[in-house]
Structure formats: structure tokens, C-alpha cells
C-alpha atoms as one frame of an Amber mdcrd trajectory, in Angstrom:
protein
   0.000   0.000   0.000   1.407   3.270  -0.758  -0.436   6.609  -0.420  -3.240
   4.256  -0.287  -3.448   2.792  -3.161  -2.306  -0.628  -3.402  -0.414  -3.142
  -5.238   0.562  -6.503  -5.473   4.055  -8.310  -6.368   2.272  -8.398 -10.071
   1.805  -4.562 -10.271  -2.675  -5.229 -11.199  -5.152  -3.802  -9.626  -6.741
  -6.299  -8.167  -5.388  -5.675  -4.853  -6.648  -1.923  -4.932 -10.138  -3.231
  -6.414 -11.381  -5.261  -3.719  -9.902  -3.419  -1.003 -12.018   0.021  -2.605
 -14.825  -2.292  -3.006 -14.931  -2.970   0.816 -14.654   0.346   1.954 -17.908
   1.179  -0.693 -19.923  -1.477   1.031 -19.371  -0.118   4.346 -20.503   3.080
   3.086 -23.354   1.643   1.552 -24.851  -0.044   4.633 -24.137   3.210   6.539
 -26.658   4.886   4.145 -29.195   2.207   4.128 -28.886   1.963   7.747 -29.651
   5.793   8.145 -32.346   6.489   5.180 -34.876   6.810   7.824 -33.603   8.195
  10.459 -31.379  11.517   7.946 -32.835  13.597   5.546 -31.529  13.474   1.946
 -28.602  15.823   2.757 -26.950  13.885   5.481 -27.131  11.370   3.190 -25.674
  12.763   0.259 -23.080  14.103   2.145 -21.958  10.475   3.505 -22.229   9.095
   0.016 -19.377  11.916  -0.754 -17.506  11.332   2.285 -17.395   7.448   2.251
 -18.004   6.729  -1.193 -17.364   9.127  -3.552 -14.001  10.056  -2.268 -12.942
   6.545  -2.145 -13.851   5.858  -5.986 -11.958   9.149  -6.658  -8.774   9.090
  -5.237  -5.928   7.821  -7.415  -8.591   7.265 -10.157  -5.812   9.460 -12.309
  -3.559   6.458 -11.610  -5.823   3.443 -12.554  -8.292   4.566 -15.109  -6.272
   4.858 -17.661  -4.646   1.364 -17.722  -5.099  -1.723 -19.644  -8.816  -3.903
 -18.803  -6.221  -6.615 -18.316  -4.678  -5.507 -14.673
């Protein structure tokens, strides 16, 4: 892991994928969880906090590479 992103011995992303992935879900049942208790604001501004920022950072990096890795 380096200024979180991560890699493994192979260079892929893989490794970065799934670890992104669980940090999404997390935010996801935090949302669902809180639907009916938060108003539409709160909510959106968890989806950017825990979601949004997570699919974002590095995406410079990784979005640009081969489907392959």
C-alpha cells in the first residue's frame, strides 16, 4: 500500500479493487442503515464522504490502464 493505493508483487489492480470495493460497502450499509432516520442531505453528504471520495482518489492512476490488470 502506498499513499493508499495498493499493489501486489504483479503490479494489477486487483489488490486496490477489492480493497475500494470494501470500503464502498461499508458506506453503503451506513446509508441504508440511516435512510430513515437523515434527511436526503446527510445522506448525500456520507455518500461523498465514504463513497465518492474513495472511488476518486488515485482514479488518475488506474483509469487509464489496460482492462487486463
Amino acid at each position: 500500500k502506498l499513499l493508499g493505493l495498493v499493489f501486489d508483487e504483479h503490479l494489477s489492480w486487483h489488490e486496490h479493487i477489492s480493497h475500494i470495493c470494501q470500503k464502498i460497502y461499508s458506506g453503503i450499509y451506513a446509508i441504508v442503515k440511516l435512510r430513515y432516520l437523515f434527511p436526503l442531505s446527510v445522506l448525500r453528504t456520507v455518500y461523498m464522504s465514504h463513497i465518492q471520495s474513495y472511488i476518486s482518489y488515485g482514479i488518475e492512476c488506474y483509469a487509464l490502464t489496460y482492462r487486463s490488470t
